[in-house]
N, C-alpha and C positions, 0 to 999 in steps of 0.2 A: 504494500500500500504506500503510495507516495503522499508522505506528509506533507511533503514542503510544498505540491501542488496543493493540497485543502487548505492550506495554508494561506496560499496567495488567491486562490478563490475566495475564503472568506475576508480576506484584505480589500479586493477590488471588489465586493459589492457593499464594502462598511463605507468605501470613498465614493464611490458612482454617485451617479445621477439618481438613483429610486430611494437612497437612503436620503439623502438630501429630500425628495419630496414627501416621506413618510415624517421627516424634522421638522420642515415646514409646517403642515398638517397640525403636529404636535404642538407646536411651539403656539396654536391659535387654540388648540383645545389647555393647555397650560394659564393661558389666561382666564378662558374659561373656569376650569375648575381649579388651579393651581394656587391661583390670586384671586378671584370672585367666589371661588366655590361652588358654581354652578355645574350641577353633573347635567351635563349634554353626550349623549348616548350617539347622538344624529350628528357627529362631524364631517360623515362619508355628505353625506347631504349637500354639504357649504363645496363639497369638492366635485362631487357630480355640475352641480350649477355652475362652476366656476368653467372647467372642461366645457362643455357645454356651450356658455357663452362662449368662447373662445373659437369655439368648431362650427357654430351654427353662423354664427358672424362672419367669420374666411368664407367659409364653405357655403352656405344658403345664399346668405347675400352678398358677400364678393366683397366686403369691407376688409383694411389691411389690419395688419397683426395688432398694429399699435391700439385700434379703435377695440379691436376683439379681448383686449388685456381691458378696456375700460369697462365691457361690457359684461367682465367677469366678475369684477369688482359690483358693477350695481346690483349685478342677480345676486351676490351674497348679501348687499346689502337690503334687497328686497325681501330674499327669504329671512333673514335674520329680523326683519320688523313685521312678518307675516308668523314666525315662529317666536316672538318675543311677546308682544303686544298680547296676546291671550294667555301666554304660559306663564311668564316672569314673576307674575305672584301666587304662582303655585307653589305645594313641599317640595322640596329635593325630588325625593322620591316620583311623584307623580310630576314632574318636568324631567326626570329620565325619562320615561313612558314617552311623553307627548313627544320629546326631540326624537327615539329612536323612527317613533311613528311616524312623523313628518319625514324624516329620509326616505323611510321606504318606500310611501304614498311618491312623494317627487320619483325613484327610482320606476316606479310602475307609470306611474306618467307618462314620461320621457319615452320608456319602450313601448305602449300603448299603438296601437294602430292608428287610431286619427289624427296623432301628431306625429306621423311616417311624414312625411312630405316635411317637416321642419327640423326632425331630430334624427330621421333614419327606421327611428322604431327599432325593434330588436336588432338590425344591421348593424343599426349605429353611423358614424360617419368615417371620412378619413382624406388623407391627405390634401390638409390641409393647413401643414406647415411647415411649408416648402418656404415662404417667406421668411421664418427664424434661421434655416441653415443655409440660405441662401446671403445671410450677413454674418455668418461663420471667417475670421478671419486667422483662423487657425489654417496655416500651410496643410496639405492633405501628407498622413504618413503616420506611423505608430508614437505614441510618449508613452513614459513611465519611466520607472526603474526597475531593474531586474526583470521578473516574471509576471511584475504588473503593469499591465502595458492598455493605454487605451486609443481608440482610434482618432482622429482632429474632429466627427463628429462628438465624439461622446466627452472628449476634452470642453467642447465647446459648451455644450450641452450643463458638461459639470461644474465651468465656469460661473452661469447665466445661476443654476439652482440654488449651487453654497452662494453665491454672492445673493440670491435674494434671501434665503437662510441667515446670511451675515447681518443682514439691512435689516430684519426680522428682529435679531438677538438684539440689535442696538437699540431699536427702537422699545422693544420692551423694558430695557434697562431703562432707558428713559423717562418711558410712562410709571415705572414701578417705583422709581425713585423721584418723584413729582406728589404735590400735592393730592393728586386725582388717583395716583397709585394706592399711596396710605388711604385713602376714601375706600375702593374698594378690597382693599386687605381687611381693612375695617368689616366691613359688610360680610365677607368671608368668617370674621369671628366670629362677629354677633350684630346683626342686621339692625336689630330692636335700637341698641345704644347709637350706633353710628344714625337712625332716624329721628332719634331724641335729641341728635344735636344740629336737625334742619337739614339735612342732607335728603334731596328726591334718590333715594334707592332704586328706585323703579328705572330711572332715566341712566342712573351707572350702571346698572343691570344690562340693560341694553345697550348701553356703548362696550359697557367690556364684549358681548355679543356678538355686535357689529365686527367691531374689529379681529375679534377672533374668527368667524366665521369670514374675513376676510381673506388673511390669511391661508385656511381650511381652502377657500376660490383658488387662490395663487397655487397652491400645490395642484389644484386639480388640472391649471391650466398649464403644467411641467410635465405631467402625464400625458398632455394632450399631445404634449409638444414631443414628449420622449416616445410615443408610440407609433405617433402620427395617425392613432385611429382611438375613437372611443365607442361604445355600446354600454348602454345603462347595467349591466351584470355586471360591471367591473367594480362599479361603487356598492357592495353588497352591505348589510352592516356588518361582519365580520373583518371590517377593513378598519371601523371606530375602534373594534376591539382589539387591533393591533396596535393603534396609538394609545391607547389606554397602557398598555403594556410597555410601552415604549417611554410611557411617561411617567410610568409607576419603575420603572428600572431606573431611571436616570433620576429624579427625582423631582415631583411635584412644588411649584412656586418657588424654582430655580430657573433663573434665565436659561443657563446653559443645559437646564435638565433635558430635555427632550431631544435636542439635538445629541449629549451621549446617549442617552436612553435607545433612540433609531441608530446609530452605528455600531454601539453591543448588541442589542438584539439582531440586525442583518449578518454581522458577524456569525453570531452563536448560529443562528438558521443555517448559515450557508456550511458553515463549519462543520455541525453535525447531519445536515442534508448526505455532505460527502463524503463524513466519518460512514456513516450507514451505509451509503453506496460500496464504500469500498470493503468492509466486512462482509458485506453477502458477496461481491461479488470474489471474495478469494475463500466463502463457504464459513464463515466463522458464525455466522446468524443461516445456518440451514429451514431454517423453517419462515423466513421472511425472502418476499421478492424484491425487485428494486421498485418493483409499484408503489410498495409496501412505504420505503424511506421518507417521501414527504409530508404523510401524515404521521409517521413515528417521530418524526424531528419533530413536531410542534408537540406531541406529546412531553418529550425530552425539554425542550426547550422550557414548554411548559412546567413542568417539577423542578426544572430552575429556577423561575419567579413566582413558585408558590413560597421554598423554603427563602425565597429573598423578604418576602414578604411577612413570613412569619418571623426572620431573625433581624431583618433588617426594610424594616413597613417603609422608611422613611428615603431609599433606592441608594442608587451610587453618592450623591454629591446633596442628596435634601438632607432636611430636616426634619428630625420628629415631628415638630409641632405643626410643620406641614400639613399633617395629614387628619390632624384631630380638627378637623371640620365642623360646623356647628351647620346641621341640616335641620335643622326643625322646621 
């Protein structure tokens, strides 16, 4: 079994382009719950619409990239005050419910037949973002170091992601460290006290939100770009529950948490994806196929952030008190 290749495989997908967009993602649900304390279930949602915008805009109507980046940003911003404005003074609990369920309902939409002529419907769309790698000014040819090597598209590609990923990290420090940051930390304690001192709750509510599910838009529109094709099955909710994971590894109401939380996790996946591949295939796991390895990985994977959880609630780089949340 060749280690030093699993090796550099789990390397160049902890650096790529998909870990950067699974960061992104996080880095809007971290606001969300991290700092607000709002458990949103429904982040795949903010990322469906965000893709979406992006694809329906090039591709339907023929608008360029630039316009299709604004138009991703509004649909989060729309769904985010069609998904705020009735739920934000719900419990915890039953605003998990309503977000999960508004993703899925959007998810089913999108693929729906009577919106085939705008979205694709179950097809989906595609190629339609010939205009990003068409301003690739990456010379054509292999980079990296050693064994991990990417191509001038995917260089390019992982330029545009981590740099919006970077822009992401600052501006959250900024917002967290501001006035309006301590407001909703505040709110995340104890909602009651922070309104007894004149504070609209309801309205930071929604801005934390917005801007989170902004974010959630911006990674979808990096999958649009990194696939060059999207269809509503790709935004499944089992994809929130991988940022969840991601955000509970690196740690909750840490700038930087999410973004290590997505490069350990893609690490670990790919790592034991091809730990498992290569024991069955030199017979050492007789009774499993290679079928078998990608649902065992996430098994594995999984028993790794359970006992992280039980020994260590607060992930890589948080906080305990992170996570003692006041959900009433």
């Amino acid at each position: 079994m060749d280690f030093a290749y699993i090796l550099t495989a789990g390397i160049t997908t902890a650096i790529g382009p998909i870990a950067a967009i699974y960061a992104l993602a996080a880095i809007g649900l971290n606001l969300h719950f991290g700092y607000t304390g709002l458990l949103n279930f429904g982040q795949v949602g903010f990322m469906l619409v965000g893709a979406y915008g992006l694809g329906i805009s090039v591709n339907t109507f023929g608008l360029p990239m630039w316009a299709g980046f604004l138009v991703a940003v509004a649909c989060a911003v729309v769904l985010a005050l069609l998904l705020g404005i009735p739920t934000l003074r719900l419990r915890a609990d039953y605003l998990s419910i309503c977000t999960i369920a508004v993703a899925e309902v959007a998810r089913l939409l999108y693929r729906a037949e009577f919106a085939r002529d705008l979205t694709g419907g179950v097809y989906g769309l595609q190629g339609f973002a010939d205009g990003f790698y068409d301003m690739n000014p990456i010379p054509r040819g292999s980079y990296g170091f050693g064994d991990i090597t990417f191509s001038a598209r995917d260089v390019w590609l992982m330029l545009f992601a981590w740099g919006l990923v970077a822009v992401a990290c600052l501006v959250m420090w900024l917002l967290v460290h501001s006035p309006w940051g301590r407001v909703i930390k505040g709110i995340r304690e104890d909602e009651d006290a922070v309104r007894s001192l004149g504070k609209n709750v309801f309205v930071y509510k929604m801005q934390s939100l917005v801007l989170g599910g902004v974010f959630g838009a911006l990674a979808g529109v990096v999958i649009a770009i990194n696939q060059q094709t999207i269809h509503p099955d790709q935004f499944m909710p089992q994809v929130t529950f991988y940022l969840w994971a991601m955000l509970l590894l690196g740690g909750a109401g840490r700038t930087l948490g999410p973004v290590i939380g997505s490069v350990v996790l893609w690490f670990l996946l790919t790592v034991v994806d091809e730990l498992l591949r290569g024991l069955i295939q030199v017979g050492a796991l007789p009774f499993l196929q290679s079928s078998d390895a990608g649902a065992l990985r996430h098994a594995v994977v999984g028993l790794v952030l359970l006992l992280l959880i039980v020994f260590r609630p607060q992930g890589l780089i948080g906080d305990r008190k992170e996570m003692l949340v006041n959900v009433k």
